[in-house]
N, C-alpha and C positions, 0 to 999 in steps of 0.2 A: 426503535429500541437500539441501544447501545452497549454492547459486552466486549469490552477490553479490545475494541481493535475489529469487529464484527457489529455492522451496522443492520437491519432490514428497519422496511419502510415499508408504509401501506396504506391507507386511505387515499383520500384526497389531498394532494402536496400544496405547499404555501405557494404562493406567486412566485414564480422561479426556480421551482424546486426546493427540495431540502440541500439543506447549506452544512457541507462538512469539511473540516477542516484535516488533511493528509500530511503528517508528519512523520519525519523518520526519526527524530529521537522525541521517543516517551515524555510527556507531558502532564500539565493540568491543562484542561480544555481553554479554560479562561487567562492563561498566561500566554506572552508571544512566544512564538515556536521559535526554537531553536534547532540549526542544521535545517535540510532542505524539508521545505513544504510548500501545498498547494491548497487552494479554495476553491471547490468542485461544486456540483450540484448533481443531484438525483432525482429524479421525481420515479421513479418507482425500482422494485428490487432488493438487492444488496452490493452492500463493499463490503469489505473484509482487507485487514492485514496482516501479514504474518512476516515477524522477525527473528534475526539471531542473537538481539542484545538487550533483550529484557532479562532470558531465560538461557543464562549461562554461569558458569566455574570453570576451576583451572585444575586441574590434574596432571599431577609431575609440571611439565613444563607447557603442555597442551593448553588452549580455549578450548570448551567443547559448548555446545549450545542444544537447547530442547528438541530441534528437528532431524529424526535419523533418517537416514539412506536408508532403506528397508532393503536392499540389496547388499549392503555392507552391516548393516547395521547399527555404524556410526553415525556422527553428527553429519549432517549434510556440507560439503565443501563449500568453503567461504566464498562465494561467488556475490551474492546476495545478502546484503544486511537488512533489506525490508522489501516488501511484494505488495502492491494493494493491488483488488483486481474487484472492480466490478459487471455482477453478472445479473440474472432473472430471477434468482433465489440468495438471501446469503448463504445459507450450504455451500449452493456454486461458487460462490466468490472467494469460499476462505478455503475449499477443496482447490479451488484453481493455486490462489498465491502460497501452498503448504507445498503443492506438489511442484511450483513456480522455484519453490527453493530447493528441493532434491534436485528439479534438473538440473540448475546452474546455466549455463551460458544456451542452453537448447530450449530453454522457457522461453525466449524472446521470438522463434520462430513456434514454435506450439500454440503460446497465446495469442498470437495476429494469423493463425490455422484458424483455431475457434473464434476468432472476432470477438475476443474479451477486451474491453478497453482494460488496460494494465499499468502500472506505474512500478520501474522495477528502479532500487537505489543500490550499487555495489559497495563492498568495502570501503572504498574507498572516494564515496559520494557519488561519484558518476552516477547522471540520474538518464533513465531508458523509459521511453514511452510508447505503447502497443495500441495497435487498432484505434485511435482516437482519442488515445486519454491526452490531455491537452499538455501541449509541451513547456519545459520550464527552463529558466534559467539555470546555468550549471554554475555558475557562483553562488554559495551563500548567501541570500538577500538575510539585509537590516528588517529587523519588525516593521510590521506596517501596521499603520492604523485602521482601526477597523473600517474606515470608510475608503480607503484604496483598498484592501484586500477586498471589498466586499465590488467595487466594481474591477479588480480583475479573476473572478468565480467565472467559471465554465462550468456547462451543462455537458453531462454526458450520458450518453442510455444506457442501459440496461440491457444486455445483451441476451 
């Protein structure tokens, strides 16, 4: 099952796993992704993503975006414009990459503490990979077709 960015999984998985496709800018499933992505695999668990540019506006001269600092109470510091994090439950997955974006720059050692495989993309594209999530290029890739992307998919567990 699929809700906006929060995947879980459960039965019996297809040969290979389930096949999902991690993007940082908002998409249709079925169009080629644009901005950095990757083609994963799961065979049990949850992913989850949580970003800061779907769920934004501008006030005065500010960006503010849907995730507050619960300490400040503001938006969370632009460290992070997207968090995937796979775990053993999706709860787990979309609690890790919400609280992945309050932290900011101290997520990358918290989630390789918990051995969450994670995929963490900054402002300003820089893409960070934790505990095993499989590493990407930092350029922009051109669309691929579905038969290169589909053999460069990595398997990763569920933590």
């Amino acid at each position: 099952m699929s809700l906006g960015g929060d995947i879980a999984v459960a039965g019996q998985p297809p040969t290979g796993g389930w096949r999902i496709r991690v993007q940082d800018v908002t998409g249709h499933p079925d169009a080629p992704a644009t901005g950095p992505s990757a083609a994963i695999t799961i065979s049990e668990g949850g992913l989850a993503t949580s970003g800061t540019g779907a769920r934004r506006w501008r006030r005065g001269g500010d960006m503010l975006h849907h995730i507050l600092d619960p300490r400040s109470g503001l938006p969370a510091a632009p460290v992070w414009r997207t968090v995937s994090v796979a775990a053993a439950t999706c709860l787990d997955a979309n609690i890790a990459a919400t609280t992945s974006i309050i932290r900011g720059w101290p997520a990358l050692g918290w989630l390789a503490r918990l051995d969450l495989h994670a995929r963490l993309v900054e402002h300003t594209g820089t893409i960070h990979t934790v505990a095993g999530w499989p590493r990407e290029p930092q350029e922009p890739q051109e669309a691929m077709s579905d038969e290169t992307e589909r053999d460069e998919t990595k398997e990763i567990a569920a933590a």
